[in-house]
C-alpha positions as CSV (number, residue, x, y, z in Angstrom):
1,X,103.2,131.2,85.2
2,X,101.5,132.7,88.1
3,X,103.1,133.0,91.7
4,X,100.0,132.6,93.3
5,X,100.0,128.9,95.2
6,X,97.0,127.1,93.3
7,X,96.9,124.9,95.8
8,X,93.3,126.0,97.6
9,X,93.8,124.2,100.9
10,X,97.1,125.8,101.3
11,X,96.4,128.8,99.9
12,X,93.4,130.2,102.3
13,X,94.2,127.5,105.5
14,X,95.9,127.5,108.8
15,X,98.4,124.4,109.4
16,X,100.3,123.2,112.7
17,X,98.5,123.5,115.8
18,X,95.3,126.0,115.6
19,X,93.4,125.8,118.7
20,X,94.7,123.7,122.1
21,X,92.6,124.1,125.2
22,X,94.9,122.5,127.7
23,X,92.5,121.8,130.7
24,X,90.1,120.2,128.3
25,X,92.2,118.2,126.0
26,X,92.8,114.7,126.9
27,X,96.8,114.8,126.9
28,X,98.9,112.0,124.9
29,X,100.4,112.1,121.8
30,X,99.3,111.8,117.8
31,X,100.8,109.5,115.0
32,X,99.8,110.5,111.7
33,X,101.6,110.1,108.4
34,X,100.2,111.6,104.4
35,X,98.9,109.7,102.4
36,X,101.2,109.4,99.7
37,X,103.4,107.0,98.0
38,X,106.4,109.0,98.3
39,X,106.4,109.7,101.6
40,X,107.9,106.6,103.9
41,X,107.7,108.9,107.2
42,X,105.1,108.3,110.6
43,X,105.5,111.5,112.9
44,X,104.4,111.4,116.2
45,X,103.9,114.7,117.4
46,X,103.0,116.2,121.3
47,X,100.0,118.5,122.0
48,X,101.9,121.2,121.1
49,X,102.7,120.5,117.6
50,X,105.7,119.4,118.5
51,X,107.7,116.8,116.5
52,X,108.8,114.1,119.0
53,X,109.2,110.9,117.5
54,X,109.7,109.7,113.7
55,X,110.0,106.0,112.1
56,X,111.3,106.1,108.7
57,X,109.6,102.7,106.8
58,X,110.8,100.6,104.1
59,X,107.2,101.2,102.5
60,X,104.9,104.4,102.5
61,X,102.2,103.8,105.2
62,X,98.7,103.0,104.0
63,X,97.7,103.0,108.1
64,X,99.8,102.4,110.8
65,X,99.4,101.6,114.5
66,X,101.2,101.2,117.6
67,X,101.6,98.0,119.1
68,X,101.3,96.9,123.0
69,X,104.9,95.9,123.0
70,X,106.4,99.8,121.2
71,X,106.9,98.1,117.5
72,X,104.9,99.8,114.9
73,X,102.2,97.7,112.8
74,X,101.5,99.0,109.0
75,X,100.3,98.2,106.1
76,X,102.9,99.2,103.2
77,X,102.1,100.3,99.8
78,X,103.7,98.2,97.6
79,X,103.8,99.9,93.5
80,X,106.0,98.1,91.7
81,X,103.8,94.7,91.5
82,X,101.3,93.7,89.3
83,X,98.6,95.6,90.2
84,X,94.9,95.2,89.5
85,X,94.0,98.3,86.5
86,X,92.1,101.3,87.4
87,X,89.9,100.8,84.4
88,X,88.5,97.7,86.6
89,X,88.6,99.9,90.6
90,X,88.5,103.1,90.2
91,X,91.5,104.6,92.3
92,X,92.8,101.2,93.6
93,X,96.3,102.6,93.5
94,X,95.9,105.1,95.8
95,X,94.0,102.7,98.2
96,X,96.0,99.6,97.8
97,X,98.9,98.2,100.0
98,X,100.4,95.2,99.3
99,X,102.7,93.9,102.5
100,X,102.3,93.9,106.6
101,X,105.3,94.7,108.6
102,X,105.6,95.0,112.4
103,X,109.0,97.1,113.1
104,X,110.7,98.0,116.2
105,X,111.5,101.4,117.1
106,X,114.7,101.8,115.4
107,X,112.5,100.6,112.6
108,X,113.8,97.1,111.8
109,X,111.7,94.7,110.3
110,X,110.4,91.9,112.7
111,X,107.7,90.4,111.1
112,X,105.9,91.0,107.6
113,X,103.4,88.6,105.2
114,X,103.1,89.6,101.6
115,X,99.7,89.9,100.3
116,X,99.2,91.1,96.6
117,X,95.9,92.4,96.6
118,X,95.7,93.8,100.7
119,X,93.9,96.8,101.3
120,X,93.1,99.6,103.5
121,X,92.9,98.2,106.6
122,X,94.8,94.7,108.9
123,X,94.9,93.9,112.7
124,X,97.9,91.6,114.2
125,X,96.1,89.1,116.2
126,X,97.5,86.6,119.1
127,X,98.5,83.9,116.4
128,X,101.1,86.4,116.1
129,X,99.9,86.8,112.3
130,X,97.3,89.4,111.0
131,X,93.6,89.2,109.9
132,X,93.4,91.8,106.9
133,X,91.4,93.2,103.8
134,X,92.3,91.9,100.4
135,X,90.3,92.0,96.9
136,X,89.4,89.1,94.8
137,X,87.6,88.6,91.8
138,X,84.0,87.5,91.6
139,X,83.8,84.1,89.2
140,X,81.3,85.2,86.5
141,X,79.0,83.3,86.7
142,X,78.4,85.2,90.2
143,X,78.8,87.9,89.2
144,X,76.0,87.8,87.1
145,X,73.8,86.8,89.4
146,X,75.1,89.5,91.7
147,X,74.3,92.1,89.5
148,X,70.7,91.0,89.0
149,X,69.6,91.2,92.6
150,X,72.1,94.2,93.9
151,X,70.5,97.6,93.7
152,X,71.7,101.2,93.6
153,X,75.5,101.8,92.2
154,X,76.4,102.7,89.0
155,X,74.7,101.5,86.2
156,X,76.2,99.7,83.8
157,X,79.5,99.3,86.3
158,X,79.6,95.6,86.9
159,X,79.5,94.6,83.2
160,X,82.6,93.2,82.7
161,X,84.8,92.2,86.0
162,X,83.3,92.8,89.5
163,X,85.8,92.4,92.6
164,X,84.8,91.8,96.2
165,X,86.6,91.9,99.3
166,X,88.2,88.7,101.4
167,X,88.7,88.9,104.4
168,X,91.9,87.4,105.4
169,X,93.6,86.0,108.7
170,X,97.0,84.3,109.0
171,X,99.1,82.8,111.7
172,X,103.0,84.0,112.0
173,X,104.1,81.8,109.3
174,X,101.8,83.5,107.0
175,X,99.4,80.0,106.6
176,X,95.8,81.1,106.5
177,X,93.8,80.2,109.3
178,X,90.5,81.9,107.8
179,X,89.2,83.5,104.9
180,X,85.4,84.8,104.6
181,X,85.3,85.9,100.7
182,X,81.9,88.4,100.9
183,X,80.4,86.9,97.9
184,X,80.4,83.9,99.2
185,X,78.9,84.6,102.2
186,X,76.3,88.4,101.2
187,X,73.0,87.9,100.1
188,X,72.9,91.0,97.3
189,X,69.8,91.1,97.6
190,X,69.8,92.8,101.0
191,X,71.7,95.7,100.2
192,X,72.3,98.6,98.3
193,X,75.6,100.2,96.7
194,X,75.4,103.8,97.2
195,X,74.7,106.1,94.0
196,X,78.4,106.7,93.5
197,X,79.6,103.8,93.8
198,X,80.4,101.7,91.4
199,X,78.9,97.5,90.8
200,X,82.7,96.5,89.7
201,X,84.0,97.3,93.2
202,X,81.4,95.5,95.7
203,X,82.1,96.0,99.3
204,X,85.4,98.1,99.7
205,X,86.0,97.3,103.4
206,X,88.2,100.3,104.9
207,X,88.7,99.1,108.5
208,X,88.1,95.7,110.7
209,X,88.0,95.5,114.4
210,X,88.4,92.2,116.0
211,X,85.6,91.3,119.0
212,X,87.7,88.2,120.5
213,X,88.5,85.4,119.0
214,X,85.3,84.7,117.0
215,X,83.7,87.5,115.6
216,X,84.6,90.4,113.6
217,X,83.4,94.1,112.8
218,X,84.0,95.5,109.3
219,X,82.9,98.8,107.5
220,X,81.5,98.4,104.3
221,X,82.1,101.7,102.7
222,X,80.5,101.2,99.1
223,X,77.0,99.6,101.0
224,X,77.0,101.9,103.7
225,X,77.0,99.2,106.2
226,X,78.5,98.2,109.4
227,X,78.3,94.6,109.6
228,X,79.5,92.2,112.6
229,X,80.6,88.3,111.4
230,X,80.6,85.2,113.0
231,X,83.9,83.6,112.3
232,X,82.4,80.1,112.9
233,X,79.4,80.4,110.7
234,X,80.8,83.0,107.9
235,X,76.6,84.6,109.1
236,X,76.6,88.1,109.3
237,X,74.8,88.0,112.8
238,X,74.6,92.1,113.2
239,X,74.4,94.7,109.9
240,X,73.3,98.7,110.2
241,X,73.8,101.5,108.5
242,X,72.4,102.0,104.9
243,X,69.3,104.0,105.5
244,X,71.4,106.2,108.1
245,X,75.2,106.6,106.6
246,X,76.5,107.8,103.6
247,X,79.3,105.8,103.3
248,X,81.2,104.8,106.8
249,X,84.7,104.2,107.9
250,X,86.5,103.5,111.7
251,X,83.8,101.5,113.5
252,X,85.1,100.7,116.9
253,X,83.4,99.1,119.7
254,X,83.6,101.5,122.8
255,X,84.0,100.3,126.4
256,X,80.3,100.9,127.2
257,X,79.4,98.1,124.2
258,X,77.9,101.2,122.0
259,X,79.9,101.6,118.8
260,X,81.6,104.7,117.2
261,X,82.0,105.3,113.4
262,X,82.9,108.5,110.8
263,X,79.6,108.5,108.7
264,X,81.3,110.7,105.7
265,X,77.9,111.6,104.2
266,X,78.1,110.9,100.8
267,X,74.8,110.8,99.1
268,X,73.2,110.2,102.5
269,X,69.8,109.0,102.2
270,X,68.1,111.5,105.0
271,X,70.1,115.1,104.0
272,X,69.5,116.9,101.3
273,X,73.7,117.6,100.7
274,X,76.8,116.2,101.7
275,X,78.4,116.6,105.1
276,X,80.3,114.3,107.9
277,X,79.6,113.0,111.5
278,X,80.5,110.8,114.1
279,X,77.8,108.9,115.8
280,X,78.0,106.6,118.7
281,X,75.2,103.6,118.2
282,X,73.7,101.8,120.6
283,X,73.6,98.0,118.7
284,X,70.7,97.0,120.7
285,X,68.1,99.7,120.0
286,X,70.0,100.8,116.7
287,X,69.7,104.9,118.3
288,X,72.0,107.0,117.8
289,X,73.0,108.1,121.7
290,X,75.4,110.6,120.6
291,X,76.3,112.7,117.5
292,X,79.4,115.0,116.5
293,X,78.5,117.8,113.7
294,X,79.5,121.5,112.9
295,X,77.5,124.2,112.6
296,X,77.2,125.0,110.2
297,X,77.3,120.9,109.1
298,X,78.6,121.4,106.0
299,X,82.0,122.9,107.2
300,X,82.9,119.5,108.3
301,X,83.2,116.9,105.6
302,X,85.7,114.3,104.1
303,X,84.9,112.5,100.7
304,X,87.1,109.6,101.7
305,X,88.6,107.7,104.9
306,X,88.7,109.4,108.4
307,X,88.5,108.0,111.7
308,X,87.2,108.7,115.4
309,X,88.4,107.1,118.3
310,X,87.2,107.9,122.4
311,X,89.7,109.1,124.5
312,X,89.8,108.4,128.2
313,X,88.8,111.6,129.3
314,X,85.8,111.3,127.3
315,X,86.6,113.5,124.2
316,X,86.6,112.3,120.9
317,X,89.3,112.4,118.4
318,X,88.8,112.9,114.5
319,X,90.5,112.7,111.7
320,X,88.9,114.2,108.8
321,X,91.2,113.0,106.2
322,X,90.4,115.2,103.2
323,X,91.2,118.1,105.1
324,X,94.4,116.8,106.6
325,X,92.6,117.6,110.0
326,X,92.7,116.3,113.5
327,X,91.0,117.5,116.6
328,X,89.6,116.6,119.5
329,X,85.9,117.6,120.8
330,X,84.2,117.2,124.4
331,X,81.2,115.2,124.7
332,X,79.6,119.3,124.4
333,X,81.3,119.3,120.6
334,X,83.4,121.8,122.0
335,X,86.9,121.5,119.7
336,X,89.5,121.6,122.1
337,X,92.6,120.7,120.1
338,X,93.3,120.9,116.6
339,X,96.1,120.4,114.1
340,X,96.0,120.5,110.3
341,X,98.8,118.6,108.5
342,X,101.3,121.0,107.4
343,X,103.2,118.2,105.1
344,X,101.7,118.6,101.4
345,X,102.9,115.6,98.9
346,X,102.2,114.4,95.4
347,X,100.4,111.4,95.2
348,X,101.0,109.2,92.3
349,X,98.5,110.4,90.3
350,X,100.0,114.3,90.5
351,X,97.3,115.4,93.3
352,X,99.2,117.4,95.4
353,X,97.6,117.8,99.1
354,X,98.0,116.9,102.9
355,X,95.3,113.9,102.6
356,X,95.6,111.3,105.7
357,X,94.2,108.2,106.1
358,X,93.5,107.5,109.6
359,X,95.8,109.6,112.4
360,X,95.6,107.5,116.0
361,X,95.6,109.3,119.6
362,X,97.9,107.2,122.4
363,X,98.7,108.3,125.8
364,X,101.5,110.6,127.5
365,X,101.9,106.9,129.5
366,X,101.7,104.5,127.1
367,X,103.8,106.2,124.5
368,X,106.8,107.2,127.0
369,X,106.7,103.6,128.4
370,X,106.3,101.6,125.0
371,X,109.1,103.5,122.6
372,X,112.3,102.3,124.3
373,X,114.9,105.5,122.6
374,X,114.9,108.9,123.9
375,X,112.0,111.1,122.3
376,X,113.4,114.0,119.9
377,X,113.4,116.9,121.7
C-alpha cells in the first residue's frame, strides 16, 4: 500500500486561510459546512480562519442559512427513507434532503416539515412555513409527449421514468399553500437539456429566491435557464440563460434590480472547454454588466453547485464547491480573501473530498447581534 495520500486535492493544495487582504475584504463572518452525509456540523469561521461558532444538527446539512431572528434554517439529509433509485436520477442521493428544520442556537428544534422527495434548495417565508424544491414523477402519458418536443440531453435517457421538479410552499402547519409542478406548467418545446444531462431528470432546480409575495426566481440547472414565475398565473413571465450558461446555480436579485448567478460552464454553448463565472445581468437588456473569471479561465471551475452573493462593500463572494473554495473578489477581480475547506469526508458513495454546497457570507454586526451565546474564542 503506498503512503503517498491519493487524494489529489489534498495532496498538491493549500487549506485554511490562503490569501486575506484586510483593507479590502468586506469583514463579517462565513458559515459553511461539507457536503457529506456523515458530517452533522455548520462552522462559522472569522476572517482569520478562525473557528468561532459551531451548531451540531440532528441531520447532515444539504444548505443551511441564517435566519433574521439567530435560528439556523437547513435543509437535512434524510438516508434512511425510501428513496427514489439512482438507476432512475443519477446521483439523487447525494443531492437529496428530505426534512426542513429551523433550530435555535443551542441547536433545538423549533420548527421542521417532512418532505420525502425535497431537494437542494428551500426559503422560510412569512407564513412562517417554507416554499421548497421537491421531485415528482411525470404521468406517462406526459412524459411521452415531453420527450418528443424536448431537445438536447441524453439520448435514449427518458425512456422509461422521467421526474420533474415541484415547486413547493407551505404554511407553519405544513398545509400547502402552492404548488407549481414544471411539467405542468413548461412548454418543452422551448428549451433545451444540456448535452450531459440526462431526459429522466428534467429541470433539477438547485436554488429559489423569493421576489415578494407573488413571484419567484428559480435556477434550472439541467436547461441552463434562469426563469422568474408568476405565483398567480403558474406563467413563466421572465426566462434567460441557455444560449449563454452552461449550467447555472445561486441566482439572486441584487439591490440595483440586476441579477447575480454561478454560470458553472459545463458544455457552454459559446467556449470551446469548460470553465466557471459569475455574471451580474441586467434583466432588462439581457447584458451582462459585470463578469468574474480567472486568468487563466480554466483555473476556476466547479462541475456542480456553487454560489455568489454581493457583499456591502461591493465585493463578491464565491463559493466554488468542487474545490471546497471560498473567496472574495473586488469589483477589479482582485481576490482579497480566500479559504479552502480543510475538512475532507466520505460521502456515501466512498468519494472522499472537501465538496461544499453553498457557503454564505453575514456580517461582523448581524452575526454578533443575531447568535445570543458567547462566540468560541
Amino acid at each position: 500500500m503506498s503512503t503517498i495520500n491519493q487524494q489529489t486535492q489534498l495532496r498538491i493544495s493549500k487549506t485554511g486561510l490562503t490569501a486575506f487582504d484586510e483593507e479590502k475584504a468586506c469583514d463579517g463572518y462565513i458559515m459553511f459546512h461539507p457536503l457529506c452525509e456523515s458530517e452533522h456540523t455548520v462552522n462559522l469561521i472569522n476572517l482569520k480562519g478562525e473557528i468561532v461558532y459551531q451548531w451540531n444538527l440532528p441531520y447532515a446539512p444539504h444548505h443551511s442559512y441564517l435566519l433574521p431572528n439567530g435560528n439556523l434554517f437547513y435543509m437535512g439529509k434524510v438516508t434512511n427513507d425510501d428513496i427514489l433509485k439512482e438507476d432512475y436520477i443519477p446521483n439523487w442521493i447525494n443531492f437529496k434532503s428530505g426534512i426542513l428544520q429551523e433550530v435555535d442556537p443551542k441547536c433545538k428544534v423549533v420548527w421542521e416539515h417532512r418532505a420525502k422527495y425535497q431537494h437542494h434548495d428551500a426559503q422560510r417565508t412569512d407564513s412562517g412555513g417554507a416554499i421548497y424544491v421537491s421531485m415528482e414523477l411525470v404521468p406517462y402519458d406526459t412524459a411521452r409527449k415531453i420527450d418528443k418536443v424536448l431537445k438536447g440531453g441524453v439520448p435514449g435517457s427518458g425512456q422509461h421514468k422521467m421526474f420533474a421538479d415541484t415547486i413547493v410552499e407551505v404554511d407553519a402547519f405544513g398545509k400547502i399553500l402552492w404548488e407549481w409542478p414544471s411539467y405542468k406548467y413548461l412548454d418543452f418545446s422551448l428549451y433545451t437539456l444540456s448535452p450531459p444531462s440526462p431526459r429522466n431528470d428534467l429541470t433539477h432546480i438547485n436554488s429559489l429566491w423569493p421576489i415578494g409575495d407573488d413571484k419567484i426566481m428559480a435556477c434550472l440547472k439541467h436547461l441552463s435557464e434562469i426563469i422568474i414565475i408568476d405565483k398567480k398565473t403558474n406563467q413563466v413571465i421572465w426566462r434567460f440563460g441557455h444560449d449563454q450558461f452552461g449550467h447555472v446555480h445561486d441566482a439572486n436579485i441584487l439591490p440595483n434590480g440586476n441579477i447575480l448567478a454561478f454560470d458553472n460552464g459545463v458544455s457552454r454553448k459559446t467556449t470551446i472547454y469548460p470553465f466557471s463565472r459569475v455574471v451580474e445581468i441586467n434583466p432588462e437588456t439581457f447584458d451582462f454588466v459585470w463578469i468574474y473569471e480567472d486568468s487563466p479561465v480554466h483555473n476556476f471551475f466547479s462541475l456542480y453547485g456553487s454560489s455568489a452573493r454581493r457583499l456591502p462593500n461591493g465585493n463578491t463572494f464565491i463559493t466554488e464547491a468542487n474545490k471546497g473554495r471560498m473567496f472574495q473578489v473586488t469589483s477589479e477581480q482582485e481576490v482579497v480573501w480566500e479559504y479552502i475547506n480543510p475538512y475532507f469526508v466520505h460521502d456515501l458513495q466512498g468519494k472522499f473530498s472537501n465538496k461544499l454546497s453553498r457557503a454564505m457570507h453575514y456580517s461582523k454586526e448581524d452575526v454578533e447581534r443575531l447568535l445570543p451565546l458567547p462566540l468560541k474564542k
